[in-house]
N, C-alpha and C positions, 0 to 999 in steps of 0.2 A: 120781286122775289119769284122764280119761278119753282113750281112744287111737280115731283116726277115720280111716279107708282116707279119700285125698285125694277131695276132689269127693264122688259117688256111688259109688264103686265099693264091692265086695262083700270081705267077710272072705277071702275063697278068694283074688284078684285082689293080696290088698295087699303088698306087697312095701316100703311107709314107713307109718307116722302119723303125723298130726297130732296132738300132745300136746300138752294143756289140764289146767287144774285149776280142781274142779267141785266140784258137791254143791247138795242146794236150798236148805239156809240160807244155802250161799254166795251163791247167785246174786241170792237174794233181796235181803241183805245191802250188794249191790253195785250195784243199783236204786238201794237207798233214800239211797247217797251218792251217787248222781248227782242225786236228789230234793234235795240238801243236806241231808240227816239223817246223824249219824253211828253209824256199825254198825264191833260188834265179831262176831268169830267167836271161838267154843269149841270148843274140838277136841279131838285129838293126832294128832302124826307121827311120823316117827322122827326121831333124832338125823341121822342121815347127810343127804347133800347133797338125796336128794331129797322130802325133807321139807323142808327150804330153800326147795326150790326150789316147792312148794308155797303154803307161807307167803309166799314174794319175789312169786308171781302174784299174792297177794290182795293184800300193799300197795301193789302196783301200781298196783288199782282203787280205792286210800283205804280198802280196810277192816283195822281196827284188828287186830293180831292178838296182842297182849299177854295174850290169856286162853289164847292154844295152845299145848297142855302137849307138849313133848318127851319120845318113848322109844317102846320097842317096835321091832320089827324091820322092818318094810312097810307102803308104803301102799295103799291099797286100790284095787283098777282097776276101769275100766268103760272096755267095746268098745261102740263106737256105729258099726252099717251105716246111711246117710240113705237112706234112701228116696227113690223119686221115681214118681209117674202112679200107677197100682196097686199097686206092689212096696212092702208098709209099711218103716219105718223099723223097725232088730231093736238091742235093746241085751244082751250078756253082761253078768254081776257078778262080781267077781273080790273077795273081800271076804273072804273067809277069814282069821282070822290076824291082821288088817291092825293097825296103833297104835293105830284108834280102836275096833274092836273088840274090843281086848284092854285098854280103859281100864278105869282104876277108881273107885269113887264119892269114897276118898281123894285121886283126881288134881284136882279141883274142889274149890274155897273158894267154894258158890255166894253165900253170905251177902255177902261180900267182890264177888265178880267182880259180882253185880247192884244192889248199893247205889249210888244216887242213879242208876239206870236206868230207861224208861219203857216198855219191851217187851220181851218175851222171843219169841222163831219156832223151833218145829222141825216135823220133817216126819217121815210113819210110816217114812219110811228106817232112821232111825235105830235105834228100841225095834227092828226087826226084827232087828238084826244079833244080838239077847240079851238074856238076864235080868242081864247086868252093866250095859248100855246103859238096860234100863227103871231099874231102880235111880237109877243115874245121874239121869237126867229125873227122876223124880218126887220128887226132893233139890231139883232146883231148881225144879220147878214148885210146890214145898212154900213156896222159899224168896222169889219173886216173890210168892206170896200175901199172904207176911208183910210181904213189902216194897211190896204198892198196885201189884207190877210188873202191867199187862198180857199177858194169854200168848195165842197164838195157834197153831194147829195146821193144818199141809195134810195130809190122810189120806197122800195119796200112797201109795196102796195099790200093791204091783208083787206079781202072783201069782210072780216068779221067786224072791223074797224070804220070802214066808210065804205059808200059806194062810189063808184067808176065816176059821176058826176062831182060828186064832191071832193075826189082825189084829182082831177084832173084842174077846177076850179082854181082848188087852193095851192096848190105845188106850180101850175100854169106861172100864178100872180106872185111865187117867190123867183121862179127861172132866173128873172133878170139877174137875180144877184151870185147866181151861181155855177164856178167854173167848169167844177168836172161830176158829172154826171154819173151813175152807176144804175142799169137796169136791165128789162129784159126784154124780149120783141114783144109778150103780151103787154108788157107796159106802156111798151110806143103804138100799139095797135090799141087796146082798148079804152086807152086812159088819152090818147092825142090823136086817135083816127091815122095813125103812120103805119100803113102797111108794107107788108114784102119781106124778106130775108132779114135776119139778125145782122150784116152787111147794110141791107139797105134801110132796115130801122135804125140801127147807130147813124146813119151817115143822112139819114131826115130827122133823127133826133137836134143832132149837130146845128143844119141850116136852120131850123125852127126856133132854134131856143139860141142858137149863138154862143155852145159850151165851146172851151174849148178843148173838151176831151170827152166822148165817151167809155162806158166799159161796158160790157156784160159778160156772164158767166154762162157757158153751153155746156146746158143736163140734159143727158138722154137717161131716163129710169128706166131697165131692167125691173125693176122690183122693188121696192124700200129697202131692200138690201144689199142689192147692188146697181150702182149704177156708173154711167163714163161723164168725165166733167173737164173741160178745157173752159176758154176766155180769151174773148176779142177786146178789143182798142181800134176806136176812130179819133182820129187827130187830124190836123190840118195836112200833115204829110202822106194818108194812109190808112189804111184798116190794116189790124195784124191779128194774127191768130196763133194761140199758143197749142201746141200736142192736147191730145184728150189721155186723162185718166179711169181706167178702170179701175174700183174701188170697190173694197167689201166695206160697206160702211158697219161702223159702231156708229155715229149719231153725227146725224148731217147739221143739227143747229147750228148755230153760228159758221154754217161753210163759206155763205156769202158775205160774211163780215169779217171773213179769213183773206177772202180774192178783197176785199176796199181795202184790207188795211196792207196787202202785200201791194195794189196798187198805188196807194198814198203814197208805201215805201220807197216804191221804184220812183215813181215821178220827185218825190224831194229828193233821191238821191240823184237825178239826171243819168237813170240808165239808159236810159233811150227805148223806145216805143216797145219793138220786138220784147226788149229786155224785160220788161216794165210787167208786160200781160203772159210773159213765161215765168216770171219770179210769182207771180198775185196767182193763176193758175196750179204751180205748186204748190203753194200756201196753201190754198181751199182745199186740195189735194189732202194733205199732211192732216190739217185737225177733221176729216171724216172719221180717222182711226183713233180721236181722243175722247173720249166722252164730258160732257160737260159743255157751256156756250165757248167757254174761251180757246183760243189755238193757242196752245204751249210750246208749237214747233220752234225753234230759234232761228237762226237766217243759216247759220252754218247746216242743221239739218233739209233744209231747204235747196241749201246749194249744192246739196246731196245728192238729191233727186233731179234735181237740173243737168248735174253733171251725168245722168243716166244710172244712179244703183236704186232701184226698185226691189231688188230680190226681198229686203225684211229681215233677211240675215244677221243673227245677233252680232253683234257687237262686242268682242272683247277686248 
């Protein structure tokens, strides 16, 4: 659940929140049904209501939640202050304890939940919460191998979570099993010593690990308010780089689980590379302007903005 002081205001100031339920494979998850693909989420919550009420949020958005295993006593929080002009955006983790970090690798039948599936997404949120959490993952990313599934990974590295040692360790000793990669050059610099250019960090990410796709997202901030944001792709053929957008943001959460799930998109649908990291780039694009973790954009407004109409211009 994440809990958000209304508008901008500050932790100290709040006296309500706004309460959402989050996470990156969610969000991700919730993209790729608006894409018309359909997504399930793996989880667990608890029994009580608001674990319910969890779950009621995601089929809300169409995603499937038949694989979310019930028990455990809490779910896990995140406080989110927005930022605005210079003051950045601050997020708390409240994770301690929570359902799904108290899960077990006996709570998944991954053999079962991934048959006749064609992609599997997690992000380093996860392995960080534990060694019962990595366990977990590398069952099912054993079991996607076995099963031809596609896997893909966003570092999503958060210093509040682990440090540079221990996210490097643990993600290092899942790589094998994972095809496409999503990150940023400080990722490949601090976290695997791969220095140089977002070019030449995709393209030592690549050799290193034997993906065979990277992505990352390029943010230059202006400001917490505004900032420009394009997206590369290294594949076996190339590096490609999409246009950069400038953007007033209303809330950049979920931007970069906007560009994975527009990248998902393009690569299952074989748009081809260029195509791929200019369609995922729009997407990040598009949900700055929406508030909340999810991107609500659809593909048709997507191909909107591809097709060059940036004006904003209502619509009648």
């Amino acid at each position: 659940m994440s809990l958000c002081p209304p508008g901008y205001g500050r932790f100290v100031q709040a006296e309500t929140f706004t309460a959402r339920y989050t996470g990156a494979e969610a969000n991700v998850g919730v993209s790729l049904v608006h894409f018309g693909i359909e997504a399930c989420a793996v989880s667990k919550v608890p029994e009580h209501e608001m674990g319910q009420a969890c779950i009621n949020y995601l089929r809300r958005f169409g995603v499937n939640t038949e694989h979310v295993v019930r028990g455990g006593d809490r779910l896990g929080l995140l406080y989110l202050e927005t930022g605005a002009s210079q003051r950045p955006s601050k997020v708390i983790y409240d994770r301690a304890h929570s359902s799904f970090a108290e899960a077990r690798p006996d709570d998944f039948n991954w053999p079962a939940i991934l048959k006749g599936k064609d992609w599997f997404h997690f992000s380093g949120t996860a392995p960080a919460l534990g060694a019962n959490i990595v366990a977990i993952l590398h069952e099912a990313l054993e079991a996607a191998r076995a099963l031809g599934v596609t896997v893909s990974c966003d570092c999503n590295y958060r210093s509040k979570l682990w440090s540079h040692d221990e996210a490097s360790h643990t993600l290092g000793a899942l790589f094998d099993l994972v095809d496409v990669f999503v990150g940023g050059r400080e990722d490949a610099e601090k976290l695997f010593g791969i220095r140089g250019t977002e070019q030449e960090a995709a393209q030592g990410l690549r050799e290193r690990f034997g993906f065979r796709c990277v992505a990352m997202t390029l943010r230059e901030g202006v400001s917490a308010s505004v900032n420009r944001l394009g997206g590369l792709l290294c594949d076996a053929s190339g590096v490609y780089s999409s246009r950069s957008y400038e953007m007033q943001i209303v809330d950049r959460v979920g931007g970069g689980d906007a560009f994975t799930a527009g990248l998902i998109y393009g690569l299952l649908s074989d748009f081809g590379s260029q195509r791929t990291v200019d369609f995922a780039a729009a997407a990040a694009c598009l949900k700055h302007s929406i508030p909340g973790d999810f991107n609500l954009a659809s593909r048709e407004e997507i191909e909107q903005l591809l097709a060059g109409d940036q004006s904003g211009r209502v619509q009648r």
